[in-house]
C-alpha positions as CSV (number, residue, x, y, z in Angstrom):
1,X,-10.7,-20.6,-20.5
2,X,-9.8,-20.2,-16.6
3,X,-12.6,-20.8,-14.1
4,X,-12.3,-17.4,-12.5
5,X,-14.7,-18.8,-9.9
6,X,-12.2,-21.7,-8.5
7,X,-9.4,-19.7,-9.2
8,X,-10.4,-17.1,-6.3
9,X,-11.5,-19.6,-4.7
10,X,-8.4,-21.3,-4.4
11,X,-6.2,-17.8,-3.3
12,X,-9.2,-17.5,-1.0
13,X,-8.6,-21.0,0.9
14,X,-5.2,-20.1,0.4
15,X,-5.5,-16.9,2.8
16,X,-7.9,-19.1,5.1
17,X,-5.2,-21.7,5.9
18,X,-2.2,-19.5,5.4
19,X,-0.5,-22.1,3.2
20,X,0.8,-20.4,-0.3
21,X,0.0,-21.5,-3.5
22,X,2.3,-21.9,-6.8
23,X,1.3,-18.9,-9.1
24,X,-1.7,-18.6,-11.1
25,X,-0.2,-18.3,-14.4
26,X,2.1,-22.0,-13.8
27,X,-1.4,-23.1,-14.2
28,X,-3.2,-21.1,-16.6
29,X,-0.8,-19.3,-18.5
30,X,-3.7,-17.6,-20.2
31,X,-4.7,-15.6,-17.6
32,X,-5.0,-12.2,-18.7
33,X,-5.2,-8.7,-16.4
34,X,-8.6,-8.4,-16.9
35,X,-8.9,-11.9,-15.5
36,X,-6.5,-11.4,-12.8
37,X,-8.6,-8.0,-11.5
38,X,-12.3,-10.0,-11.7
39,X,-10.7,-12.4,-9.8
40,X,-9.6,-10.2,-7.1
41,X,-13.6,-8.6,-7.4
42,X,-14.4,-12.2,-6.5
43,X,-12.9,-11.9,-3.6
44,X,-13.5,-8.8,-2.0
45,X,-17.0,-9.7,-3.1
46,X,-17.0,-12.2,-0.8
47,X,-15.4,-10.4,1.9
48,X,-17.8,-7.9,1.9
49,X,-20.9,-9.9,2.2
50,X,-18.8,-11.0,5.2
51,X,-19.4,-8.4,6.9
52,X,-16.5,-6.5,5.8
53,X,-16.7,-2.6,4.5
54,X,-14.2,-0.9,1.9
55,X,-11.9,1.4,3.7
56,X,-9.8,2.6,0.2
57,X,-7.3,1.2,-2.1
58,X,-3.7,0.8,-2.1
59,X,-1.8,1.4,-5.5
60,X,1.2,-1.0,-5.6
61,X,4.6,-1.4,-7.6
62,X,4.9,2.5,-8.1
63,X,8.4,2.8,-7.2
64,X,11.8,1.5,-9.4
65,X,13.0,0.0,-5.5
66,X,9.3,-2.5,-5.4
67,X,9.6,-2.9,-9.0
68,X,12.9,-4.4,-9.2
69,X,12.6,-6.5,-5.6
70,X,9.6,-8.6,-7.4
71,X,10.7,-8.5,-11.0
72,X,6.8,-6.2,-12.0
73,X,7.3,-3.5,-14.1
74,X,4.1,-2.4,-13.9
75,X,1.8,-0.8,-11.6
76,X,-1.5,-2.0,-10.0
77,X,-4.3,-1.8,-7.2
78,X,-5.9,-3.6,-4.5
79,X,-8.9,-2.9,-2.0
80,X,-8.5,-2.1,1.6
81,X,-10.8,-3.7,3.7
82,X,-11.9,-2.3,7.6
83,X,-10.5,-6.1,8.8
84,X,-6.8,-5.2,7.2
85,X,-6.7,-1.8,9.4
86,X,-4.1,-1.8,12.6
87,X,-3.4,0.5,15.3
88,X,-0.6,2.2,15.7
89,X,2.1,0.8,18.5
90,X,-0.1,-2.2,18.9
91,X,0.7,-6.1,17.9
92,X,0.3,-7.1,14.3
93,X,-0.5,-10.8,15.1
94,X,2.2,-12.5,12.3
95,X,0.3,-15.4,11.8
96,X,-2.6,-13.6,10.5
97,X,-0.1,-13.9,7.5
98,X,1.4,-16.3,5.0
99,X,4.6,-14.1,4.3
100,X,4.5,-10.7,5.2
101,X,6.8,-8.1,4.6
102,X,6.4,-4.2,6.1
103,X,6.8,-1.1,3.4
104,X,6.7,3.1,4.2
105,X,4.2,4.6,2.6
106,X,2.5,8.0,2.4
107,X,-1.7,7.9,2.7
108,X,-3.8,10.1,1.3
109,X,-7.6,11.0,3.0
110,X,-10.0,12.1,0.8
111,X,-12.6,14.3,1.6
112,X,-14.7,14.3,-1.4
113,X,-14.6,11.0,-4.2
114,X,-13.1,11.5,-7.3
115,X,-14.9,10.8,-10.2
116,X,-14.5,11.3,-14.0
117,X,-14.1,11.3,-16.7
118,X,-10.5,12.2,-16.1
119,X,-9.1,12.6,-12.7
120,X,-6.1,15.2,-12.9
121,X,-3.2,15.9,-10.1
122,X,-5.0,18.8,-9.2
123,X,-8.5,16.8,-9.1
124,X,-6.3,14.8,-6.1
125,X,-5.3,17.8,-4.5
126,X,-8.5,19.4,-4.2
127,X,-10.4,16.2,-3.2
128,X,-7.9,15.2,-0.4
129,X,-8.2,16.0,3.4
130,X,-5.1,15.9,4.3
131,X,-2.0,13.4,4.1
132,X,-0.6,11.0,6.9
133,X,2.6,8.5,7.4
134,X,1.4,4.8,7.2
135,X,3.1,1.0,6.8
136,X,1.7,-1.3,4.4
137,X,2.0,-4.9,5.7
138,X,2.3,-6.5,1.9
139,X,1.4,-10.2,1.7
140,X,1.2,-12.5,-0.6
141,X,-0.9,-16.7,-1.3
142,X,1.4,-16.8,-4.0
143,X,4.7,-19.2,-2.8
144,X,7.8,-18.1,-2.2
145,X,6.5,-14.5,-4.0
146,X,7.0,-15.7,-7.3
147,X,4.8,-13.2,-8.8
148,X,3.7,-11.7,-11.8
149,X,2.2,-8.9,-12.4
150,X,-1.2,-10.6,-13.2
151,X,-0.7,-13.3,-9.9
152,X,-0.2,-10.3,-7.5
153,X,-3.5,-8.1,-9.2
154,X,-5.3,-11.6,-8.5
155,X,-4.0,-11.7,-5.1
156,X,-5.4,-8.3,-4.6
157,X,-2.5,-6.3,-5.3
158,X,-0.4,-8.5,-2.4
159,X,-2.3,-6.6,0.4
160,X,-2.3,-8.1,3.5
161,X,-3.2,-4.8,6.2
162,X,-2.0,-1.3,7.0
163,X,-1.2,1.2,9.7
164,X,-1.8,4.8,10.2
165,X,-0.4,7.2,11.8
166,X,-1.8,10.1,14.0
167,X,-0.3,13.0,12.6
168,X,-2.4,14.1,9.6
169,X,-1.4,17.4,7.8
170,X,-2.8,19.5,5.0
171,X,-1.1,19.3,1.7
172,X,-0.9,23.0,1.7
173,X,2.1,22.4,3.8
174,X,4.3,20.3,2.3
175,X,5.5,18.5,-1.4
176,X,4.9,14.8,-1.1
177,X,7.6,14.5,-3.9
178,X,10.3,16.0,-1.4
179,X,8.9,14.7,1.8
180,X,12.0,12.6,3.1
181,X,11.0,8.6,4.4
182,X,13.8,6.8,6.7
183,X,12.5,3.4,7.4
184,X,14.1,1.2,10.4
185,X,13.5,-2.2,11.5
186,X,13.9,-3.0,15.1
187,X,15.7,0.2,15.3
188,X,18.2,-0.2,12.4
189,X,18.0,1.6,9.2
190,X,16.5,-0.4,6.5
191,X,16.0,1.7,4.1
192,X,15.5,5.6,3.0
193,X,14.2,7.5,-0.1
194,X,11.2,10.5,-0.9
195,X,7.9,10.5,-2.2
196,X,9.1,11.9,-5.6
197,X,10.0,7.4,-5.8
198,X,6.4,7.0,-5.9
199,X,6.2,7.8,-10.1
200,X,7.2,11.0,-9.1
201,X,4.9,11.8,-6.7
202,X,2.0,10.3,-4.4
203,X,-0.3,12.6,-5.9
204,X,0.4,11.1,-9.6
205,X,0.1,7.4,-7.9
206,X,-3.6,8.7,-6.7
207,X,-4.2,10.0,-9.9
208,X,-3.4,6.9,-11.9
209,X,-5.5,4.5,-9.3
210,X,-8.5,7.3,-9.6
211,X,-8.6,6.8,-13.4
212,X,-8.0,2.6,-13.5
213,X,-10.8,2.4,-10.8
214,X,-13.0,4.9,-13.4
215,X,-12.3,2.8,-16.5
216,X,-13.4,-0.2,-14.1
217,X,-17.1,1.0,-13.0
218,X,-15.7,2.1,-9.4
219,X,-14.4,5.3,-8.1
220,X,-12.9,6.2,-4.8
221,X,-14.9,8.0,-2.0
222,X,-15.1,10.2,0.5
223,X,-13.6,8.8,3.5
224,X,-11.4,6.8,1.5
225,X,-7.2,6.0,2.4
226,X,-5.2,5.4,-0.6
227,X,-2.1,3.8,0.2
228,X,0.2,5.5,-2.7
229,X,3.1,2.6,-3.1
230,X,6.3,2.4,-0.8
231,X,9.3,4.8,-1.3
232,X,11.7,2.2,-0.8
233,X,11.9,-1.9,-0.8
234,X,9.7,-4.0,1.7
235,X,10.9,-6.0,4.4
236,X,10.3,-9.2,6.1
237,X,9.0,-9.3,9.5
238,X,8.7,-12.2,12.7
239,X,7.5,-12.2,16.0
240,X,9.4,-9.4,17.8
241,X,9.8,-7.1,15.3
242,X,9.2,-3.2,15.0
243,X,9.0,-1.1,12.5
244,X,8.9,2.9,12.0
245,X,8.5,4.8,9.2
246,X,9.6,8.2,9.9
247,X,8.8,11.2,7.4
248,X,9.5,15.0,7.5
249,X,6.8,17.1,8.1
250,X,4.1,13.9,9.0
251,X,5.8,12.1,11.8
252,X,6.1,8.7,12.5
253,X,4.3,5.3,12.4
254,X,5.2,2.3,14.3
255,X,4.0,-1.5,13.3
256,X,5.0,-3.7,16.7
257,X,4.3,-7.5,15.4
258,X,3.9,-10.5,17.5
């Protein structure tokens, strides 16, 4: 049986010092996804007693474009933490990271939690504030990203920090499915694609995370982001680097890193 304990331990010393470790599952290729997500608890466990405070969740691997760049058929979640938040248009220090790669996304504010027993679409609509463009800086203590699906849940869903934008709308006015992304790195276009990428929607992604946190003695609240999975494939990024994800209907986001 895997020591859950020096297992998080070990992606833990692994985000301290910024050097990667082989996967998990080269070593205990027994590890199962229950494992993989108490490890990850393990974790943000002891982030938080750091000082840290949950600022929502990100739902990862929800579109065909992720799926197939990492070889994970299968969705999953992380936490968001208050120390992974960045401001818009200011520097993203790089080595704050082992490997990170930028990714659009569309965020969802809640204004009320959602809670059981079954969270529905229209549960999501109805709870959420308002919608808002943001970049998920994916990272990952796994080498080389040689991931699994039950390496990256360990690794807390790859997260490594976000950025919001300042344009948040009501989702009154506008589909999330057709809401048009272009993403651009230092000005060129990397990549393009629609929320209806994200399983066919943001809203569904929100749904799915609402009902995986249920069935594991959580729930998100009021207040909360979810990050609903990038419309198109991630991107590496150095020093020098900007990147914009433009959207219709929420504006844009810019990560400057440095």
């Amino acid at each position: 049986m895997a020591d859950l304990q020096a297992l998080a331990a070990v992606l833990a010393g692994a985000y301290a010092s910024r050097a990667p470790v082989p996967p998990l599952t080269e070593t205990y290729p027994g590890l199962t996804l229950d494992d993989a997500y108490a490890v990850q608890q393990l974790q943000i466990s002891s982030r938080l007693a750091g000082g840290a405070v949950i600022a929502g969740y990100k739902v990862g691997l929800t579109s065909e474009a992720m799926r197939q760049q990492f070889g994970v058929s299968e969705s999953d979640f992380g936490h968001l933490l208050s120390d992974m938040e960045y401001v818009a248009d200011t520097p993203v220090p790089v080595s704050a990271f082992v490997q990170p790669r930028a990714e659009p996304e569309i965020a969802l504010v809640l204004a009320r939690p959602l809670s059981g027993p079954r969270v529905t679409v229209s549960d999501v609509v109805a709870a959420t504030a308002y919608a808002v463009a943001a970049i998920e800086i994916i990272d990952s203590r796994i080498a080389d990203w040689r991931i699994s699906h039950v390496d990256t849940v360990a690794d807390n869903a790859s997260s490594g920090g976000f950025v919001v934008g300042q344009s948040p709308v009501p989702l009154d006015r506008l589909d999330l499915s057709l809401t048009g992304c272009v993403l651009r790195h230092n000005g060129r276009i990397a990549g393009t694609g629609a929320g209806a990428a994200v399983l066919g929607s943001p809203l569904h992604a929100a749904a799915w995370l609402a009902n995986e946190l249920i069935g594991r003695g959580a729930q998100v609240a009021a207040g909360h982001i979810i990050l609903t999975g990038s419309i198109t494939a991630s991107i590496p990024v150095a020093p020098g680097d900007a990147v914009t994800a433009s959207f219709d209907h929420l504006g844009s986001v810019t990560a400057v890193f440095d």
